[in-house]
C-alpha positions in Angstrom: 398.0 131.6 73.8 394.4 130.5 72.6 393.1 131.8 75.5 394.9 135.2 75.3 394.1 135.6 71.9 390.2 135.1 72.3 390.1 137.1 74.9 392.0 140.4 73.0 389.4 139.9 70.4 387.0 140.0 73.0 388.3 143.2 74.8 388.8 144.7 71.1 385.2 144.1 70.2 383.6 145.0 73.3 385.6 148.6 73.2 384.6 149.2 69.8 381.3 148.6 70.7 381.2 150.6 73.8 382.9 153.5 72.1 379.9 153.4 69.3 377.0 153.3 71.9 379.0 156.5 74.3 379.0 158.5 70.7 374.9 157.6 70.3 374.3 158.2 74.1 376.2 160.8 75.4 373.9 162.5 78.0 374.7 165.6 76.4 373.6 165.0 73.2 371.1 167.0 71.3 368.9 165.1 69.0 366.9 167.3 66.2 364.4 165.6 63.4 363.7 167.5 60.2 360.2 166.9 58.3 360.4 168.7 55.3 361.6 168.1 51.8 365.0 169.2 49.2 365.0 172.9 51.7 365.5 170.9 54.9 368.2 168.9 52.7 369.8 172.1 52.2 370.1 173.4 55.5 370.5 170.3 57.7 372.2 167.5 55.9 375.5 168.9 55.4 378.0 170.8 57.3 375.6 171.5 60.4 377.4 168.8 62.1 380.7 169.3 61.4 380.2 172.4 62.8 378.7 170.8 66.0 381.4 168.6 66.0 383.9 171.2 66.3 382.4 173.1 68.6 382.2 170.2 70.7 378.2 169.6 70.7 377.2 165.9 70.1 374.1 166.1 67.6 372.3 163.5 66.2 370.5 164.7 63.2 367.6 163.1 61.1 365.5 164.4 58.0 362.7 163.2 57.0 362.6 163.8 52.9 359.9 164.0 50.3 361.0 166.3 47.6 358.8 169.2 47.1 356.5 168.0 50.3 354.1 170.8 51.6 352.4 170.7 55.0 349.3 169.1 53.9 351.4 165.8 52.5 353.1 165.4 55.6 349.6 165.8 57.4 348.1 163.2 54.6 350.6 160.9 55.1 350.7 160.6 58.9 346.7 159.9 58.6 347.3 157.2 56.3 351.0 156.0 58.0 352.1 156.3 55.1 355.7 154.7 54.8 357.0 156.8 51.7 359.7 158.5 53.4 363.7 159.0 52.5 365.1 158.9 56.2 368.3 160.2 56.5 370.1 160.4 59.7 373.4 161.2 60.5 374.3 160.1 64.1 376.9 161.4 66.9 379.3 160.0 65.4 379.2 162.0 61.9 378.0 158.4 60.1 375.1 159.1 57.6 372.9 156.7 57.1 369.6 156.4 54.8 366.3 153.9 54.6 363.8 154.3 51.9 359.9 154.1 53.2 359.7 155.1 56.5 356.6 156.5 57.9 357.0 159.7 60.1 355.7 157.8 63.2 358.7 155.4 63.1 361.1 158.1 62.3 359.4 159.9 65.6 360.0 156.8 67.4 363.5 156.1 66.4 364.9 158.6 68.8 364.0 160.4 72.1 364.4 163.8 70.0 365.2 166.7 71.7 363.4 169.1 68.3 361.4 168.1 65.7 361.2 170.7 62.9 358.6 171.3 60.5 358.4 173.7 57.2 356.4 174.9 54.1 357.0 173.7 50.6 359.4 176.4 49.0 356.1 177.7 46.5 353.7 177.9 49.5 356.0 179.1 52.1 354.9 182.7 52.1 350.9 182.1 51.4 349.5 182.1 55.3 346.5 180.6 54.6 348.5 176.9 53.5 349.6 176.4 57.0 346.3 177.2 58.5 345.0 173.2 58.5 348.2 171.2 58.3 350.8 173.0 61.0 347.7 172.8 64.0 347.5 169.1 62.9 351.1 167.5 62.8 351.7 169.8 66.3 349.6 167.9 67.6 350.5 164.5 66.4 353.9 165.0 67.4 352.9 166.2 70.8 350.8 162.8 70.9 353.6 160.7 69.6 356.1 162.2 72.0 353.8 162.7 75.1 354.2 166.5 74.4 358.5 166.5 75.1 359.9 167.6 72.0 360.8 170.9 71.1 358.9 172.4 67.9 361.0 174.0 65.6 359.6 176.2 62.4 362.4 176.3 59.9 362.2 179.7 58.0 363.0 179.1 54.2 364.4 181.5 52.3 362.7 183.5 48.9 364.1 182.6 45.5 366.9 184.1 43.1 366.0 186.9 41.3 366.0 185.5 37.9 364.6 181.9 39.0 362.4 179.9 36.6 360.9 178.2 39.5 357.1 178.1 38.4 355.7 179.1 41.7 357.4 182.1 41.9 355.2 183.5 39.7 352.9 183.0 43.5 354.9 186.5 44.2 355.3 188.1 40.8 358.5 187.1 40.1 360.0 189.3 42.6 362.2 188.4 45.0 361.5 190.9 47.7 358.2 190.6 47.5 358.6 186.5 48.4 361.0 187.5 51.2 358.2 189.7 52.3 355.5 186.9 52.3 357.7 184.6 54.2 358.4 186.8 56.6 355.2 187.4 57.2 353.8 183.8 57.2 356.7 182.4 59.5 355.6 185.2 61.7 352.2 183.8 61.4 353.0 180.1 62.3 353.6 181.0 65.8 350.3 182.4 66.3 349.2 178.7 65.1 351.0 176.7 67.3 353.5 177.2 69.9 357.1 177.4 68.1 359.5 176.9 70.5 362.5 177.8 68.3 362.7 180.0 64.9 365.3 179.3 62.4 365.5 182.2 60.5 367.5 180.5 57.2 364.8 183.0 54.7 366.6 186.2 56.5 369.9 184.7 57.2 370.2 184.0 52.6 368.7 187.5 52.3 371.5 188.6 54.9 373.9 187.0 52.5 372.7 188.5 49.2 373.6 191.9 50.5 377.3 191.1 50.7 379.7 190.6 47.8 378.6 187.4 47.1 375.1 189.0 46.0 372.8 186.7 44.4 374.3 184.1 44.1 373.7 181.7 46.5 371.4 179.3 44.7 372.5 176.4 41.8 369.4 176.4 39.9 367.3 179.8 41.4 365.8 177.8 44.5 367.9 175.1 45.7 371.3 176.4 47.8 374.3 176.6 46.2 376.0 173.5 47.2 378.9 175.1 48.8 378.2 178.4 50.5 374.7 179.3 50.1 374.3 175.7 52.2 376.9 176.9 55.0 375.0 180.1 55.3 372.2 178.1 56.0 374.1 175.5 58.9 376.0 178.2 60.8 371.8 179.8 61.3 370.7 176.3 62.3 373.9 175.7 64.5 373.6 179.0 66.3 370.0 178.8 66.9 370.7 175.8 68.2 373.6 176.0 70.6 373.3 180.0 71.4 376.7 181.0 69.9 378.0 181.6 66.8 379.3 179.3 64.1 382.7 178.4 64.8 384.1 179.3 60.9 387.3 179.8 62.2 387.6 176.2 63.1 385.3 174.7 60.2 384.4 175.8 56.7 383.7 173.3 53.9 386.1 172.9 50.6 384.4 175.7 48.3 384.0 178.4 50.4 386.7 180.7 51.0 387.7 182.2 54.9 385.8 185.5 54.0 382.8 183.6 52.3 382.7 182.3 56.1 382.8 185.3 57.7 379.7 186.6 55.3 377.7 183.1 56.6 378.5 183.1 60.1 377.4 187.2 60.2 374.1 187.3 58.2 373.4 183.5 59.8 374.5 185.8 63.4 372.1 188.8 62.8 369.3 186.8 61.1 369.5 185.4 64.8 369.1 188.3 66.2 366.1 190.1 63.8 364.5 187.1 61.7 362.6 189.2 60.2 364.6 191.9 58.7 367.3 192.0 56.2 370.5 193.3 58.1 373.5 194.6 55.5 376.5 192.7 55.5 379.2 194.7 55.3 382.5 192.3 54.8 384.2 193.2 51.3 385.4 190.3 48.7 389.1 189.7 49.3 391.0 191.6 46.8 392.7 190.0 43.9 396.6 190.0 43.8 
């Protein structure tokens, strides 16, 4: 009976941990590292992979968080190695995980990542002439780090409220239109810097948003995404450039957003797609009150 008893715990130990290396390791898994700052937060570390999960896509995700960080920090800090990084990975098996001071190299080295992303600071993201020095420079280093096998990924952010206090909006006049503008045209830019190998148009797919009922309102403070749908909007674009279809809403929509809120994310997340760098209407109506 001593015998039989060591060896169930054996059998039940040795499944649990063969079960949690199959969810890290599945051949099919798609691994994607974020360097960026709160924006990257937004898009990445919340509901992109339940929709993953859904849909039946093993993802490993992993962000790499400074708040605020523009280009030239995260260039500054890989020249120093400098550990002074929130690393927050969530893994196949929907786990999140975070460790304070982590240097970008380590967090390069942690997986065999399939994308590594990269982005302005929210401010600087429509002024060109910032990613000029920086963008060239980290390509490289990751290309270095990862003997040139990742997947470079330029993560589109998206222009502010209309009425935002932010202080670097006053970069654009206070105008929302004319940030979307900027962006548009700086993101376009990046590629002619360095080879992107996937866009993800999150700036077009918010501005998508904006022209449905929900409006303006997809922000909690005029720059950060509303925690609920101005965030989904923001995983259904990264899931569907990603994975090539659209977000499956019908199967997955966070507490907070209603069924035709997720229609309005997984169509202006669908056409930003498509053109990422023009606004496309959106035509679906608010549900109507009984």
């Amino acid at each position: 009976m001593k015998n039989t008893g060591r060896f169930s715990l054996f059998l039940c130990l040795w499944i649990s941990f063969s079960g949690q290396v199959l969810a890290q390791d599945q051949p099919d898994t798609l691994r994607v590292l974020a360097i960026g700052n709160s924006f990257s937060q937004d898009a990445v570390e919340q509901y992109l992979h339940e929709l993953a999960e859904v849909a039946g896509k093993p993802l490993i995700i992993g962000n790499m968080y400074i708040g605020g960080a523009p280009l030239s920090l995260h260039w500054s800090n890989v020249q120093g190695d400098k550990a002074t990084y929130s690393y927050r990975k969530i893994g196949a098996d929907g786990v999140k995980v975070t460790r304070d001071k982590v240097s970008i190299l380590t967090a390069l080295q942690d997986e065999q990542w399939d994308y590594v992303s990269l982005q302005q600071a929210s401010s600087l993201s429509g002024k060109a002439d910032t990613y000029r020095l920086p963008l060239p420079a980290l390509h490289r280093y990751i290309d270095s780090i990862t003997a040139g096998q990742v997947k470079h990924i330029w993560h589109q952010t998206w222009a502010y409220a209309a009425n935002s206090t932010h202080k670097g909006f006053a970069n654009y006049d206070n105008d929302q239109q004319t940030m979307y503008r900027a962006i548009m045209e700086a993101s376009a830019n990046a590629g002619k810097l360095v080879r992107i190998d996937l866009l993800i148009p999150c700036g077009t797919a918010i501005q998508n948003a904006r022209t449905s009922f929900i409006g303006d309102n997809l922000t909690r403070d005029g720059y950060h995404l509303d925690l609920h749908i101005g965030r989904f909007v923001a995983a259904c674009t990264w899931f569907e450039a990603l994975f090539g279809q659209e977000a499956p809403v019908n199967r997955y929509r966070p507490d907070g957003v209603s069924e035709t809120q997720a229609e309005v994310a997984q169509m202006a997340a669908h056409e930003a797609v498509q053109q990422p760098f023009a606004v496309t209407p959106i035509a679906t109506t608010a549900p109507v009150s009984p």
